[in-house]
C-alpha positions as CSV (number, residue, x, y, z in Angstrom):
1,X,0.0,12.1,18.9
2,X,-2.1,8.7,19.3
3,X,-1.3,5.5,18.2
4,X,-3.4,2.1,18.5
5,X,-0.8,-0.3,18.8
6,X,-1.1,-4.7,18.3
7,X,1.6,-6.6,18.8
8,X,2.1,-7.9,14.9
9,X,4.3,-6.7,12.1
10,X,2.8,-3.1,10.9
11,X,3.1,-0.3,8.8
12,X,3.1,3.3,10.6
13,X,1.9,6.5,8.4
14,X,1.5,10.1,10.2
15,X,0.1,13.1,8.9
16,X,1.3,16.4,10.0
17,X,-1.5,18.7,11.0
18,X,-1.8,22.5,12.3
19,X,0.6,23.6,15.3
20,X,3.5,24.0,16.9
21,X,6.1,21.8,17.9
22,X,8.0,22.1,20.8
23,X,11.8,20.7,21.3
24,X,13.8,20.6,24.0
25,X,17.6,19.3,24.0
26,X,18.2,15.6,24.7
27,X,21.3,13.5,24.8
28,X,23.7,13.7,21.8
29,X,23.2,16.8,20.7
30,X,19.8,15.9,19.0
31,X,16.5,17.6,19.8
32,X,13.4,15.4,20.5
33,X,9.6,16.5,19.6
34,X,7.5,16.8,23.1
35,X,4.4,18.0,21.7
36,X,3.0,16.2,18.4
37,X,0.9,18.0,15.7
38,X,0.2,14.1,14.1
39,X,-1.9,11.7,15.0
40,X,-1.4,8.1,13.4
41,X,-2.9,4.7,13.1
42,X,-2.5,1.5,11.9
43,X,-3.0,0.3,7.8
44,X,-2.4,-3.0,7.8
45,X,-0.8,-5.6,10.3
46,X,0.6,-9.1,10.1
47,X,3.2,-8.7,8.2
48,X,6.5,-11.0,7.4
49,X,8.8,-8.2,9.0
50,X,8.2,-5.4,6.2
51,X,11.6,-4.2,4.7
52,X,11.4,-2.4,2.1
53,X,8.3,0.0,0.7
54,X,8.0,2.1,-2.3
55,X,4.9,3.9,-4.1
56,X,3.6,2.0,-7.1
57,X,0.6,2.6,-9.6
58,X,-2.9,4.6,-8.2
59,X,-1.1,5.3,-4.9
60,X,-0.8,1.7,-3.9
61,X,2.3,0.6,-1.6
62,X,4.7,-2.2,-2.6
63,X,6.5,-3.9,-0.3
64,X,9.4,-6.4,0.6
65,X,8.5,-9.2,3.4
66,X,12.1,-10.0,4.6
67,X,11.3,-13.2,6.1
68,X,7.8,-13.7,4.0
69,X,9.6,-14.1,1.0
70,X,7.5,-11.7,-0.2
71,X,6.4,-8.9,-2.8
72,X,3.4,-7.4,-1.3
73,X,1.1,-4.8,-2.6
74,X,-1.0,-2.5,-0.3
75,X,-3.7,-0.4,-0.3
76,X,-3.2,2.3,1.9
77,X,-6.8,3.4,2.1
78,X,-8.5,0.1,3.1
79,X,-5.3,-2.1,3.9
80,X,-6.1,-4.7,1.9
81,X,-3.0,-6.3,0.8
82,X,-2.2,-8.9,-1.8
83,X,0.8,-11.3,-2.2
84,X,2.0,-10.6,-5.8
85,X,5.4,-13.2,-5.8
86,X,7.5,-15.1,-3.5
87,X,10.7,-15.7,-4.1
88,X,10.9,-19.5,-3.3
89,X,14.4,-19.8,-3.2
90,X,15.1,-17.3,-1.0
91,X,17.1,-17.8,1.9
92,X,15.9,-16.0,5.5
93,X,17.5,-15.8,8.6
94,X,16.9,-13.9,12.1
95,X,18.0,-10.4,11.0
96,X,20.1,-10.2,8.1
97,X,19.0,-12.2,5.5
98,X,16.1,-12.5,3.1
99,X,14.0,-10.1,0.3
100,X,15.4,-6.8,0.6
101,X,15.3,-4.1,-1.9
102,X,12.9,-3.2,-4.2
103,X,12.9,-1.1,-7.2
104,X,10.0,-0.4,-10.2
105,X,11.3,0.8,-13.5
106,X,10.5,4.4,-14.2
107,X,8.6,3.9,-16.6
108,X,6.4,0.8,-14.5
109,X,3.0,1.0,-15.8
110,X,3.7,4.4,-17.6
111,X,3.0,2.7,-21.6
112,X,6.6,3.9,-22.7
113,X,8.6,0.8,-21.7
114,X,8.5,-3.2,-19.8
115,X,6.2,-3.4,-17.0
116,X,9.7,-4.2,-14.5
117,X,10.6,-5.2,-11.1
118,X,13.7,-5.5,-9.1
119,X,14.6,-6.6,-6.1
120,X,17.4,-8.2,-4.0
121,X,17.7,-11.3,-2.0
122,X,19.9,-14.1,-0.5
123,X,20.4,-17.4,-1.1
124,X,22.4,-20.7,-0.8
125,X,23.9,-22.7,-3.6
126,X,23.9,-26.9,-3.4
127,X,27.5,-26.3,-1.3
128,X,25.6,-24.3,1.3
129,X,27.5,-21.0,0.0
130,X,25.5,-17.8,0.8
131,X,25.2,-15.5,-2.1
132,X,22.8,-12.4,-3.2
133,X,21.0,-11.6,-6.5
134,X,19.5,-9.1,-8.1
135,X,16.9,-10.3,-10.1
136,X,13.6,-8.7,-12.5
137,X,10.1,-9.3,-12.8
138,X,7.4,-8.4,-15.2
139,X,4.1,-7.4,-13.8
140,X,1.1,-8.8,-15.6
141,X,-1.7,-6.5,-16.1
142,X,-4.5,-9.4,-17.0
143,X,-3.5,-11.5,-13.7
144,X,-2.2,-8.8,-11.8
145,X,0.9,-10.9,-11.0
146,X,4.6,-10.9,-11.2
147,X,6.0,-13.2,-13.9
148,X,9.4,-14.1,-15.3
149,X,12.1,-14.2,-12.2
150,X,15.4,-13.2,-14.2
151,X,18.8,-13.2,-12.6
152,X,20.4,-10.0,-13.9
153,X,23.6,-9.7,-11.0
154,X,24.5,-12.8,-9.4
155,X,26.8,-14.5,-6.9
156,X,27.2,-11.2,-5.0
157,X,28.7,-11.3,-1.5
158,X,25.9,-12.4,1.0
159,X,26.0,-13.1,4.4
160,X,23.7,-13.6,8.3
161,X,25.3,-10.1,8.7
162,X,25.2,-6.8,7.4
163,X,24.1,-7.4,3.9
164,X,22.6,-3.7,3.6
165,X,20.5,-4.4,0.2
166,X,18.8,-0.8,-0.4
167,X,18.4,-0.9,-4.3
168,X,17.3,2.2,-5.5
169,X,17.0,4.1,-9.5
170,X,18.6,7.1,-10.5
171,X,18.2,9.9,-12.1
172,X,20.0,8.5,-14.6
173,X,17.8,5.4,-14.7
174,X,20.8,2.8,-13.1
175,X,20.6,0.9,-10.3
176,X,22.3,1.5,-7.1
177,X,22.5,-1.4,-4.5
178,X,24.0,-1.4,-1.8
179,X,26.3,-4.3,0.0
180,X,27.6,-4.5,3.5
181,X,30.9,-5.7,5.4
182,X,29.3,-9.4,5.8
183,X,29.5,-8.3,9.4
184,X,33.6,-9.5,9.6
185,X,35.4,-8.2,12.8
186,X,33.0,-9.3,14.9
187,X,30.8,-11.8,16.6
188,X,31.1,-15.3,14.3
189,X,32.9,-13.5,12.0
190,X,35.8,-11.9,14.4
191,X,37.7,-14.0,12.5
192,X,37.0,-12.4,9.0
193,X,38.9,-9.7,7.7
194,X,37.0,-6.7,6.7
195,X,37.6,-6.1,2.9
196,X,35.6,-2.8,2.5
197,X,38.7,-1.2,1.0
198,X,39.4,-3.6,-1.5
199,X,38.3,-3.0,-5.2
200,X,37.8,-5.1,-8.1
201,X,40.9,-6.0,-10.3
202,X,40.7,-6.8,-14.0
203,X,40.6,-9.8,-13.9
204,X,38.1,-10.5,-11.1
205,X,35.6,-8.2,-13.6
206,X,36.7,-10.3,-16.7
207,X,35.5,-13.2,-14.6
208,X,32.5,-11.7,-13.0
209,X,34.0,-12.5,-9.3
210,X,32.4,-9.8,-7.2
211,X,34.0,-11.3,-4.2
212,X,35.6,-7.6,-3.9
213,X,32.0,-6.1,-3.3
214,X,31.8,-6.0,0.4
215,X,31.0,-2.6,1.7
216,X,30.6,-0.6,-1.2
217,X,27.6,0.8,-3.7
218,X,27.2,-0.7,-6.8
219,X,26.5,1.5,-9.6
220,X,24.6,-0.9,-12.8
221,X,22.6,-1.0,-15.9
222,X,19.3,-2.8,-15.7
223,X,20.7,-5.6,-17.3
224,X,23.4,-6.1,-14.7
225,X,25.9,-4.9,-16.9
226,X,29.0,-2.2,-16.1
227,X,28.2,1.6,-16.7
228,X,30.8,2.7,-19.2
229,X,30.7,6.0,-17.1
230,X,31.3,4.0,-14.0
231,X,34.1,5.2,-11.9
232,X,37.7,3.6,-12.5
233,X,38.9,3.0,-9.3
234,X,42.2,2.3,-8.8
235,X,43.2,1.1,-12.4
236,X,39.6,-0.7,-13.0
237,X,36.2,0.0,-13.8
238,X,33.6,-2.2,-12.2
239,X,30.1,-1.8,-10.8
240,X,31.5,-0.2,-7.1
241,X,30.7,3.2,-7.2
242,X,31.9,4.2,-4.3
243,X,33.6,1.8,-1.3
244,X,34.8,1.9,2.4
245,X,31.1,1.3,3.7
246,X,30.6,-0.6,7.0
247,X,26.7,-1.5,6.1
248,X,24.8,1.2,4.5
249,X,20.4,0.5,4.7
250,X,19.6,3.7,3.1
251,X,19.6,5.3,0.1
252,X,17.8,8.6,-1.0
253,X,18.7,10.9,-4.5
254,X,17.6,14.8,-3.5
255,X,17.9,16.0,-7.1
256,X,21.5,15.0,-8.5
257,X,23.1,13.8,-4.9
258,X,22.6,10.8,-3.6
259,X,22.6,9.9,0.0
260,X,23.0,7.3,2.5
261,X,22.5,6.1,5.9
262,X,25.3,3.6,7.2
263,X,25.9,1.8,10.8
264,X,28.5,2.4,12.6
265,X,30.3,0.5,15.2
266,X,29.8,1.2,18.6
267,X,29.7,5.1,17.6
268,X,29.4,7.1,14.4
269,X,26.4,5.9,12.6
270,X,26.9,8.2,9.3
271,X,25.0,10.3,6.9
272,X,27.2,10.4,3.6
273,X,26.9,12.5,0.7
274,X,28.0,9.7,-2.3
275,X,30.4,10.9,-4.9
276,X,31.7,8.4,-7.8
277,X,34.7,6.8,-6.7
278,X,34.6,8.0,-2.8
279,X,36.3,5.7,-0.3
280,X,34.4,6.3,3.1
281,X,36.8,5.5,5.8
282,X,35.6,1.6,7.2
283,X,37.0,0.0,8.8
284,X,40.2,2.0,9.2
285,X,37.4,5.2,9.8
286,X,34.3,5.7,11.7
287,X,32.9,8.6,11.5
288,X,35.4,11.9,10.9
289,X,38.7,11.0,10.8
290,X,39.4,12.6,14.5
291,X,40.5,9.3,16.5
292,X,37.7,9.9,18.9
293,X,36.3,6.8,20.6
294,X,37.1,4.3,18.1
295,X,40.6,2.4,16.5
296,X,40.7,-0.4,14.1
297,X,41.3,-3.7,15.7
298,X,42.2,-6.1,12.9
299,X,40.9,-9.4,14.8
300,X,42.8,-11.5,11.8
301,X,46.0,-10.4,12.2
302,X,47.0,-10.8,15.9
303,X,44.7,-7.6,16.7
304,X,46.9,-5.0,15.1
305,X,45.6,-1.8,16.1
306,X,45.4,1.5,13.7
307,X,44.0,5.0,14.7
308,X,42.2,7.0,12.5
309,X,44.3,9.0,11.4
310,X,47.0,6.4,10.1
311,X,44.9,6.5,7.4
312,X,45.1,8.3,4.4
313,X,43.4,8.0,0.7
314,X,43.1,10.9,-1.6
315,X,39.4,10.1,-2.2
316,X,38.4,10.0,1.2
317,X,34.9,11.1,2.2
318,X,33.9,12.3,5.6
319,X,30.0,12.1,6.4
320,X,28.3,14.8,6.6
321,X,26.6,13.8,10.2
322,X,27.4,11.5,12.9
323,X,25.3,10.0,15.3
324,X,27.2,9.8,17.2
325,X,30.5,11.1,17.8
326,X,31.7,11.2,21.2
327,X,34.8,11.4,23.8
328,X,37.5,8.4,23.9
329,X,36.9,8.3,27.7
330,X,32.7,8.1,27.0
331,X,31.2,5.2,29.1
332,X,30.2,2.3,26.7
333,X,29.3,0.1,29.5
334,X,25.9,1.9,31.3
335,X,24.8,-0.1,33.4
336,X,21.1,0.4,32.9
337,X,21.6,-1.7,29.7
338,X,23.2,-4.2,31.4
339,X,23.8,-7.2,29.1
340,X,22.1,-5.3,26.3
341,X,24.8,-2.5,26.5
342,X,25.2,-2.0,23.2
343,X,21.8,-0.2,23.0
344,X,23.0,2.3,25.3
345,X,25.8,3.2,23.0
346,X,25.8,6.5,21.1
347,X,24.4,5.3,17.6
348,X,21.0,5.1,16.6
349,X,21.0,2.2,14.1
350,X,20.0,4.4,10.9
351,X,17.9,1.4,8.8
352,X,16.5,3.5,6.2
353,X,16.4,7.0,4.6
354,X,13.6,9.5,2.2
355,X,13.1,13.3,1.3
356,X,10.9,15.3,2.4
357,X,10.7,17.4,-0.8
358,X,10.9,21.7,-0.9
359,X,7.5,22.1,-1.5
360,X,5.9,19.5,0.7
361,X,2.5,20.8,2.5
362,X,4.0,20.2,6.0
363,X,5.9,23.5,5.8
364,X,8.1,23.1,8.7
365,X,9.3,19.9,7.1
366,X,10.0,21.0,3.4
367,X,13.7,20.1,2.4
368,X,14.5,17.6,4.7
369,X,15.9,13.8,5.0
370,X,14.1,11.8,7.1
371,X,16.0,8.5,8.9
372,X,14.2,5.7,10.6
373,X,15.9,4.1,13.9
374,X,16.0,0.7,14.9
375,X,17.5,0.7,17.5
376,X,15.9,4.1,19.0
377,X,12.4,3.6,17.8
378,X,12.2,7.2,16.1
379,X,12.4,9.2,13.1
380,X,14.8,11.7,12.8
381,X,14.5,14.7,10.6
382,X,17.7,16.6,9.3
383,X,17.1,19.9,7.2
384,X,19.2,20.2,4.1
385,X,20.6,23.6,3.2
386,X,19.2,25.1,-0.5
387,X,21.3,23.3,-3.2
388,X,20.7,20.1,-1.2
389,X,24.5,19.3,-0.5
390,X,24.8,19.6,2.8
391,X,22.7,19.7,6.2
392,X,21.5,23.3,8.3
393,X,19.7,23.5,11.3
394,X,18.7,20.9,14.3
395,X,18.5,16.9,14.1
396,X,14.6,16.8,15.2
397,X,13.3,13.4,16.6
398,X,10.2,12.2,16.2
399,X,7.6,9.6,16.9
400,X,9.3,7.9,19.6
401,X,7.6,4.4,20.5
402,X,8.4,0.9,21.4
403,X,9.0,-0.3,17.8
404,X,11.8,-0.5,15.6
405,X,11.6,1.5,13.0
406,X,12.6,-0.1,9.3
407,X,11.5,2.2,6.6
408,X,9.9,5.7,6.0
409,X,8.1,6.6,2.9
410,X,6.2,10.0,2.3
411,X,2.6,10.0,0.4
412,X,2.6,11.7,-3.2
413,X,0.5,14.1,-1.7
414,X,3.1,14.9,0.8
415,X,0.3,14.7,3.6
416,X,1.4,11.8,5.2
417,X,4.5,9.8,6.6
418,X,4.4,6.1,6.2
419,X,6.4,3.9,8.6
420,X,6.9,0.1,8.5
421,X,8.1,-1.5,12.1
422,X,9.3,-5.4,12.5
423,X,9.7,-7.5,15.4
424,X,12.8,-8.7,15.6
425,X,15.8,-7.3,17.9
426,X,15.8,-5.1,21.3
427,X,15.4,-1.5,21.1
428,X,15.8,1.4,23.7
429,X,11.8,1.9,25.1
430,X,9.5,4.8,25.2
431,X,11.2,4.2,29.2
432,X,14.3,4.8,28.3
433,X,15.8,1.3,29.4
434,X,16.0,-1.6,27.1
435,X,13.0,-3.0,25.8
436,X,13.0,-6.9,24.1
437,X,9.1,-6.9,23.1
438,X,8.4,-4.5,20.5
439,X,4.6,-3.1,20.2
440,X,4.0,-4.6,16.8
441,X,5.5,-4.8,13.2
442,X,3.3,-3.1,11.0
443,X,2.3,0.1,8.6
444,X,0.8,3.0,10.5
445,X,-1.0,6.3,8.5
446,X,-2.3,9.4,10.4
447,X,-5.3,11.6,9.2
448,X,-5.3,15.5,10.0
449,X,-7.9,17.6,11.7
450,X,-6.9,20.4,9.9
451,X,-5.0,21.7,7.2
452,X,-2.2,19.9,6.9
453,X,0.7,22.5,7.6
454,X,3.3,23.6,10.3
């Protein structure tokens, strides 16, 4: 596998190509690609730290510039690129904060319905509150623009940590957005009180207070309005769909079930299966609820401790994957990370997540999710089993580089695998000891030699 790196924001794609892959075992239980059959290189560069990217139009790319303010459109033939809005009042910060997710109506362009855009981003009120909105454009054929900013969700929970924002249609043509914990329990925030298993009362939805939204997926019509089929959670129907989420960056429907990629603490990165109504464990759960290596240590209430199993909710939901779990007496201080330990701990820092559909032309691939790491500058591959519930087989990694990894996209034509990379943050190097410059943040594509199967 070859890559031609710069050091500027860019966009990865990779084409499999005939051959064989060989695996061997590496730490946590994952397997890890030795011998390539892709070869990649570079789109475009110089981007604003890429976060989001879906497939628009005549196979064009559109894209979210976190810190650019940015919606960007791409071709992915030439790399020519074109700014199409920027969110002016935005507000951007080192990691968290910013444009997020992006979304085109499904039928964008088609001739059956508005030409509309949505996307997600924070931003501060005159009192210096942070919020987030979810907001829609109009794309203008005649000036190839987007037009009309409208507010259709606002004052949601926003914060300089875990805000998640993956925004994502349905099947059943809703929205699905996700929020995060606001980062409480920890750093600035140890202060904060986690609130991932609170839910919306009455009278905060008669209100529209959504100050109950932290760590959960919202579930909305494209208006911003409450599903009437929503799930009623305890007593109340709001726009949470399901709740107990620490900070959840992907989201990925296979079919009828919808997944998602969340962050875990200092173990436990997950890979849920989302059903209406599910409460996912956080804080009182990381991971499976097997009090391995992790308690909840409520840092606003004289650091009253709980184990995992003190907890107990009906509609609990354990993930379907881990990355992962491990012993209480595991070592989270290796030295070889020295003040960077945390990148030696047993997550992989799961920032986005696709499908690699049944009938793809990368055989080996078909029926598979595919999760980008920030954190281990790879892609990981997870084979599903036939109704697309659950997972089979070997966690496969892929593509490792010195780059963190934000978001994975495959080609209509199922030929190639798209990756955007950013700048910003440390991430475990090619090495294996921590590295703090990455290689570059762009868009990378591959082209095969050969027919394009495994």
């Amino acid at each position: 596998m070859k890559f031609n790196f710069l050091k500027k924001t860019f966009f990865l794609a990779l084409i499999g190509i005939t051959g064989v892959s060989i695996s061997v075992n590496a730490q946590h239980g994952d397997k890890v690609v030795t011998s390539e059959p892709f070869e990649g290189k570079v789109v475009t560069d110089g981007l604003e730290f890429p976060w989001e990217m879906v497939w628009g139009p005549n196979k064009q790319l559109w894209v979210t510039e976190r810190t650019g303010k940015n919606i960007r459109r791409i071709n992915p033939e030439t790399g020519e690129s074109k700014i199409l809005y920027t969110f002016n009042n935005a507000f951007i910060g080192p990691q968290h904060e910013g444009v997020l997710g992006l979304a085109l109506s499904p039928e964008f362009l088609s001739g059956k319905g508005k030409n509309y855009v949505y996307t997600a981003y924070t931003y501060k009120n005159d009192k210096d509150e942070e919020f987030a909105r979810i907001v829609r454009l109009t794309y203008d054929k005649k000036s190839d623009k987007l037009t009309n900013e409208t507010v259709i969700l606002d004052k949601l929970p926003g914060s300089s940590d875990h805000n998640s924002g993956r925004l994502i249609f349905g099947p059943d043509k809703k929205l699905y957005y996700t929020i995060g914990d606001q980062g409480h329990n920890q750093g600035k925030y140890l202060d904060k009180l986690i609130e991932s298993q609170r839910t919306a009362t009455a009278q905060e939805v008669a209100k529209k207070d959504f100050s109950s939204y932290p760590g959960s997926t919202l579930r909305l019509n494209t208006d911003g309005s409450i599903p009437k089929d929503n799930p009623v959670i305890n007593g109340v129907r709001s726009h949470i769909y399901t709740y107990g989420h620490r900070n959840a960056q992907g989201l990925v429907f296979v079919e009828n079930n919808l997944f998602s990629t969340e962050h875990g603490p200092s173990s436990d990165d997950e890979l849920n299966l989302l059903e209406a109504g599910g409460n996912y464990g956080w804080p009182n759960v990381a991971g499976y609820k097997d009090n391995l290596a992790y308690e909840y240590v409520n840092n606003s209430d004289n650091k009253k401790t709980y184990k995992e199993t003190d907890f107990n909710a009906d509609n609990f939901k354990e993930p379907l994957k881990t990355f992962f779990t491990v012993k209480s007496d595991y070592n989270f201080k290796n030295e070889k990370c020295g003040k960077l330990s945390y990148l030696c701990w047993p997550t992989i820092a799961p920032s986005s997540v696709t499908y690699y559909p049944k009938d793809g032309k990368i055989t080996a691939w078909q029926n598979s999710l595919l999760i980008t790491s920030l954190k281990n500058g790879a892609l990981y591959r997870i084979p599903l089993n036939a109704d697309g519930k659950n997972i089979q087989g070997d966690v496969i990694k892929y593509f490792k580089t010195n780059n963190r990894y934000r978001v994975v996209l495959v080609s209509p034509d199922t030929k190639k695998i798209y990756i955007a990379t950013d700048t910003k943050g440390n991430v475990i190097g090619t090495d294996g000891k921590p590295n703090t410059e990455m290689e570059l943040s762009l868009i990378h594509i591959s082209e095969p030699t050969r027919q394009a199967e495994i």
